[in-house]
VOFI-607011 format. One record per residue (C-alpha): residue number from 1; x, y, z. Coordinates in pm, 1 decimal. Each point is the difference from the previous one (the first is absolute). Layout:
N
[pt NUM,[X,Y,Z]],
...
This chain:
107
[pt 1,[0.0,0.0,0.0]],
[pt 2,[298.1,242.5,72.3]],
[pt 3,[139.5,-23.9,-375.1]],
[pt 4,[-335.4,40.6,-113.1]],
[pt 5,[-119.5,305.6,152.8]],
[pt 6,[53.2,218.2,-307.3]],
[pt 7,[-165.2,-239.6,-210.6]],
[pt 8,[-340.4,34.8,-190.4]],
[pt 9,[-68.3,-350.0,187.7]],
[pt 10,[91.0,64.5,318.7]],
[pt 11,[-395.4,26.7,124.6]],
[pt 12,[-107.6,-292.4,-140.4]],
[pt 13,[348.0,-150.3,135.4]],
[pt 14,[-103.0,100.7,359.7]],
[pt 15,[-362.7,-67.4,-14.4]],
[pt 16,[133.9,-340.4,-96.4]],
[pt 17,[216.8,-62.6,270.1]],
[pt 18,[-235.9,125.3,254.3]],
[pt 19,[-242.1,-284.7,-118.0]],
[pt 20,[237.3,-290.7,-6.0]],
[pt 21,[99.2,99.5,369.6]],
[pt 22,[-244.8,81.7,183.3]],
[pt 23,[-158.2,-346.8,54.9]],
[pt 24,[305.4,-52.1,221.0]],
[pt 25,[-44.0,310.1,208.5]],
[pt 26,[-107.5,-206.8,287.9]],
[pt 27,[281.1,-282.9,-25.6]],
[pt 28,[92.9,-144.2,322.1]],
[pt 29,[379.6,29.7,-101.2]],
[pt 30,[102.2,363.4,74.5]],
[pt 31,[282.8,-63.6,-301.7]],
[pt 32,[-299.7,-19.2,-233.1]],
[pt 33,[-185.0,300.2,185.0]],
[pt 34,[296.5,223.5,-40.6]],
[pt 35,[29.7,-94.9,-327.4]],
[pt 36,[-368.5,130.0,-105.1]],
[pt 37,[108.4,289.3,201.6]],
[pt 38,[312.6,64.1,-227.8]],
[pt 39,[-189.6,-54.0,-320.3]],
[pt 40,[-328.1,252.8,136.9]],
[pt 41,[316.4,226.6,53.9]],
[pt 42,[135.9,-31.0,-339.8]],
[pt 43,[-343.1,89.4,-112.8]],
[pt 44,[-20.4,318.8,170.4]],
[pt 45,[329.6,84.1,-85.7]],
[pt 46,[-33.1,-38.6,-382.4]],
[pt 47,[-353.4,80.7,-154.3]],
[pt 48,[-93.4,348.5,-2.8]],
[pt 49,[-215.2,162.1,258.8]],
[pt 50,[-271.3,60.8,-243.3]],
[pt 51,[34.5,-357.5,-134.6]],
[pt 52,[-40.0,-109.0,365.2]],
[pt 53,[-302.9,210.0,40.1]],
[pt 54,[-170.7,-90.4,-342.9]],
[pt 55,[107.5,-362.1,-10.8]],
[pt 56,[11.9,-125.4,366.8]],
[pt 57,[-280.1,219.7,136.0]],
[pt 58,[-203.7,-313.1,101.9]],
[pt 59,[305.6,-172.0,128.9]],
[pt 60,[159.6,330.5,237.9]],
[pt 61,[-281.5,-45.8,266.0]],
[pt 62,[83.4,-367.3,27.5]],
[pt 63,[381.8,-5.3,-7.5]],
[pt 64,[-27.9,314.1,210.6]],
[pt 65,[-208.9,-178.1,273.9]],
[pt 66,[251.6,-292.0,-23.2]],
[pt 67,[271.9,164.5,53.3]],
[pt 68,[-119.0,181.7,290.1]],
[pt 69,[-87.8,-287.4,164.1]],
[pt 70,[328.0,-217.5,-93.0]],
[pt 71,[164.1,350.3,110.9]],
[pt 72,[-170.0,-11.7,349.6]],
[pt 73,[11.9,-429.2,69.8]],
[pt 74,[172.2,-165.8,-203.3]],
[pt 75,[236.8,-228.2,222.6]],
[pt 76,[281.6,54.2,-207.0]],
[pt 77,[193.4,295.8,64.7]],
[pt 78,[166.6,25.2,-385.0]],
[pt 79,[-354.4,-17.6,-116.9]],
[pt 80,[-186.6,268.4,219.8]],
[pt 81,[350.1,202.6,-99.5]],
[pt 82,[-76.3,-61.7,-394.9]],
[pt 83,[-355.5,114.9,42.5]],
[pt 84,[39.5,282.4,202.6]],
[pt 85,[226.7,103.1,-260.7]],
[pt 86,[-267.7,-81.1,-315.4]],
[pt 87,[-264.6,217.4,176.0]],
[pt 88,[244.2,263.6,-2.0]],
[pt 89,[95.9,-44.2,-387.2]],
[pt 90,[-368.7,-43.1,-72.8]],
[pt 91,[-86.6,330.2,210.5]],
[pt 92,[254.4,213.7,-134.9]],
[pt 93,[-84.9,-104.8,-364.5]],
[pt 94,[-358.1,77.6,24.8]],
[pt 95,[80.1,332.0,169.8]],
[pt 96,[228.8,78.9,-308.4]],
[pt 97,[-267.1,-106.5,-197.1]],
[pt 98,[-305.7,190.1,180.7]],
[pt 99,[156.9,309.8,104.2]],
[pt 100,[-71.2,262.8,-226.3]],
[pt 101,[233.0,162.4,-202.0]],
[pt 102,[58.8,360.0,131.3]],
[pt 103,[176.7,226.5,-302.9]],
[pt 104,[322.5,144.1,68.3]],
[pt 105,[43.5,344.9,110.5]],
[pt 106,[84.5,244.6,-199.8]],
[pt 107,[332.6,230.5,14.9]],
């Protein structure tokens, strides 16, 4: 996904990977919990904000959810650590993405 994020495929590319993984998401092995984590991650890190928005806008409420409560009780500590750190990638790429755009002043 990190090569990709420049590419015209990169949203279909994450949408993708977000399917295949999160049937997992509740896997008793933490390895396999932290690796859903990484790829949810990789996600956030490489589609767009606006591709996020438009494309995963029935999927942010769920992961979001998720990862608040793997954040607060998961009993792995790498795994609350991975999805504290997703809810802050997915936060500050919807502010980005919300925020308005204020013009720059002028001289």
């Amino acid at each position: 996904m990190h090569l990709a994020v420049n590419a015209p495929v990169a949203t279909q590319m994450g949408r993708a990977l977000l399917d295949f993984v999160w049937a997992v998401r509740y896997h008793v092995d933490p390895v396999v919990r932290q690796g859903v984590l990484f790829s949810v991650c990789a996600v956030f890190l490489s589609m767009p904000s606006r591709h996020l928005l438009s494309e995963l806008s029935h999927h942010l409420l769920e992961t979001r959810a998720w990862l608040g409560d793997v954040a607060e009780g998961d009993p792995d500590a790498d795994c609350r650590s991975l999805a504290t750190h997703s809810l802050l990638l997915l936060e500050s790429g919807l502010k980005k993405e919300l925020r308005p755009e204020t013009p720059a002043p002028r001289p």
